[in-house]
C-alpha positions in Angstrom: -32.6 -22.9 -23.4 -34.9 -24.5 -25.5 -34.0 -22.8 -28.8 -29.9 -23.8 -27.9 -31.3 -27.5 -27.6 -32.8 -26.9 -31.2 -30.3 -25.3 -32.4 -27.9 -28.2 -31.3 -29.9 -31.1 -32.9 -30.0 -29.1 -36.1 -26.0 -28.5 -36.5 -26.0 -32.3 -35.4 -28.4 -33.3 -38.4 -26.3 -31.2 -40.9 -22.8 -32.5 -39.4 -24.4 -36.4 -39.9 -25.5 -35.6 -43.7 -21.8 -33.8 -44.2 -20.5 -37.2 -43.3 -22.2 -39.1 -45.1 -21.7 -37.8 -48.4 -19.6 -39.5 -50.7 -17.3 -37.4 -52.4 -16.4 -38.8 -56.4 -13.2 -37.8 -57.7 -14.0 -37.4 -61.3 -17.7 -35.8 -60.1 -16.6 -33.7 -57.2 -19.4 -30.9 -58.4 -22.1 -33.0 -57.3 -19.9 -33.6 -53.8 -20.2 -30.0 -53.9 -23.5 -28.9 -54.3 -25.2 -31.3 -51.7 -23.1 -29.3 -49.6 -24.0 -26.3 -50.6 -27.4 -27.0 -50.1 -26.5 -28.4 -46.5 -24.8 -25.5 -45.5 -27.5 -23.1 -46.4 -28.5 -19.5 -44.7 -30.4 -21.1 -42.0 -27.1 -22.9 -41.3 -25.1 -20.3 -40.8 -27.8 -18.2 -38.7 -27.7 -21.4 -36.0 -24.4 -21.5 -36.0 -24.0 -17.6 -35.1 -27.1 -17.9 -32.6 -25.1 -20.3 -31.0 -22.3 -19.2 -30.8 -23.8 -15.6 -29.7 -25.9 -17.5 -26.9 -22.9 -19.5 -25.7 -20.6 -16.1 -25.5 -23.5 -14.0 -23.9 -24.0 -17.3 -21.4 -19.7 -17.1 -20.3 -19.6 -13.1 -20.5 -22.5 -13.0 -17.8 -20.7 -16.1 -15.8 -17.0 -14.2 -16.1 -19.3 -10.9 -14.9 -20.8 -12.5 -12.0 -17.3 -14.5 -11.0 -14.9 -11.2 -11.3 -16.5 -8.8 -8.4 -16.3 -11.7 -6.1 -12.7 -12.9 -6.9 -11.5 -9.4 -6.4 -13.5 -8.5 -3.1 -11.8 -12.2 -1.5 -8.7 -10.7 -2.9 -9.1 -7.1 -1.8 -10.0 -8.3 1.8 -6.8 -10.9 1.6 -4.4 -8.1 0.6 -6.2 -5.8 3.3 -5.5 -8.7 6.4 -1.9 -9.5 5.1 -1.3 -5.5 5.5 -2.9 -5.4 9.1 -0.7 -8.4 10.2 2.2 -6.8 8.6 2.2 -3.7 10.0 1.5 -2.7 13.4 -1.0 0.0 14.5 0.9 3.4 14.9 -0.3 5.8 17.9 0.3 9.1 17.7 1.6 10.2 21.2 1.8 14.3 19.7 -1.0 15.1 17.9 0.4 19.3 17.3 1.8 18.4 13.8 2.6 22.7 14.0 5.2 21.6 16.3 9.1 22.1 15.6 10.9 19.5 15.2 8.4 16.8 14.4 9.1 13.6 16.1 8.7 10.5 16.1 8.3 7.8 19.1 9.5 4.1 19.6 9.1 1.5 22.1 10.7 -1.3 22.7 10.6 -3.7 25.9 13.9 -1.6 27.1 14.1 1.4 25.1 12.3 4.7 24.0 13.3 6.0 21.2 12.9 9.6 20.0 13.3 10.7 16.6 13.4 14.4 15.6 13.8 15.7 11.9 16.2 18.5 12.2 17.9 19.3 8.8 21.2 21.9 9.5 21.3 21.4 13.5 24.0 22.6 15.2 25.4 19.7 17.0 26.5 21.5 19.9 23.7 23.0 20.5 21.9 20.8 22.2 20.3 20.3 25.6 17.7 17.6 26.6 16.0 18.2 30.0 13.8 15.4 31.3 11.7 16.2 34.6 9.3 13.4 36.2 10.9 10.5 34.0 7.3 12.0 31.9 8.6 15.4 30.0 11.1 15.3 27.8 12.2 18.8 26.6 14.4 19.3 23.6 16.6 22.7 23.1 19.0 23.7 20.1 19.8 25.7 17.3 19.2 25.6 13.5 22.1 27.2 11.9 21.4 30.0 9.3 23.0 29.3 5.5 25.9 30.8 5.0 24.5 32.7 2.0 21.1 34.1 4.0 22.1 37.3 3.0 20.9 36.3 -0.8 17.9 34.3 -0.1 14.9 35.6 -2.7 12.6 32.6 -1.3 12.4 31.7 2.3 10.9 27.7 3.2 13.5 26.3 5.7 13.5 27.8 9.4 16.5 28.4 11.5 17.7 30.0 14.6 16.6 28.2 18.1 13.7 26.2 19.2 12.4 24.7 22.0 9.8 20.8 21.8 8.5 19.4 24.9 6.9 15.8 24.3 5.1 13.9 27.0 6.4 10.5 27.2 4.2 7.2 26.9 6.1 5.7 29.8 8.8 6.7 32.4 12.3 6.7 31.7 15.5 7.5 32.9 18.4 10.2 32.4 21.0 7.6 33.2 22.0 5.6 30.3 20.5 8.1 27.9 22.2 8.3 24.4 22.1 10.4 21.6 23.0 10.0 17.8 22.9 12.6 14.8 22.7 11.3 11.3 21.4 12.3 7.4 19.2 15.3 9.3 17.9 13.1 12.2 18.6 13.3 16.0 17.9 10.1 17.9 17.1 10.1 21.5 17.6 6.5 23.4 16.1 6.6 26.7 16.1 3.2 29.1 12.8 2.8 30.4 12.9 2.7 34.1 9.8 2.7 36.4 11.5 3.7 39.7 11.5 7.2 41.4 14.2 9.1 40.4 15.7 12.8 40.5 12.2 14.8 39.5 14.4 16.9 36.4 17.9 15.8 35.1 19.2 18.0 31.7 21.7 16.1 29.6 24.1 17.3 26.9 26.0 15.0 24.4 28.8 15.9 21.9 27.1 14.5 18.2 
């Protein structure tokens, strides 16, 4: 800090004698060569001391002030994505299991959804026993061209998912809806004894 203060009073001294100089229009050399004399090497060695100890001083102030602006930031951006979105609990935790489903709640629905890509829409049968089980039959067709197939992903033919239920519902009331690949089961929530096992069928 010291050495900036000196070097600050000596670029002061030489800016005062720059100002003072009288400058004569048919003499301009002498003009000239005071100034030259002002502006000498230890002139310009200030100057780039300063200017290297004022850059050096606001790098390591921009240094110290980033990290901390982007940890604030990181944790804002990680609260806002916690409010936003809701934790998800995984009811079925055998991610082997065919189809893989997913599970909604609402205040007067469950909702099941199962990924089932080429199901036969009039395949299926939904058995629920103890308002608890919910059991899930049908059939994935076969492609019409199996008979050619030189690579083998996709399954098909007939399965059989039983999911255990967060909460009770009922077979009365219960819908069901087949679009883009996707079966969706709505089941009223009902807390009240009912028939231990009902099986329902739809027409998708």
């Amino acid at each position: 800090m010291k050495n900036l203060q000196e070097t600050m009073k000596q670029l002061q001294r030489t800016s005062e004698s720059l100002s003072k100089l009288s400058m004569n229009q048919e003499n301009p050399w002498q003009a000239l060569s005071q100034m030259n004399q002002l502006l000498d090497t230890n002139f310009w060695e200030n100057l780039v001391n300063l200017t290297g100890q004022s850059t050096a001083q606001a790098t390591t102030q921009v240094s110290e002030a980033v990290p901390t602006i982007s940890k604030t930031r990181k944790k804002q951006k990680e609260k806002q994505r916690e409010k936003e979105q809701p934790p998800v609990i995984m009811y079925q935790s055998d991610h082997d299991a065919f189809p893989v489903t997913d599970i909604y709640q609402t205040e007067q629905l469950l909702i099941v959804c199962c990924e089932l890509p080429g199901f036969a829409r009039d395949s299926l049968e939904v058995t629920l026993t103890e308002q608890r089980t919910l059991e899930i039959k049908g059939t994935i067709k076969r492609h019409p061209q199996a008979q050619f197939c030189i690579q083998q992903e996709r399954v098909h033919g007939t399965f059989n998912r039983q999911i255990e239920l967060p909460v009770s519902v009922s077979a009365k009331g219960m819908k069901a809806h087949y679009q883009d690949g996707l079966l969706e089961l709505y089941l009223p929530r009902d807390g009240s004894p009912h028939d231990r096992k009902a099986t329902f069928r739809a027409n998708l």
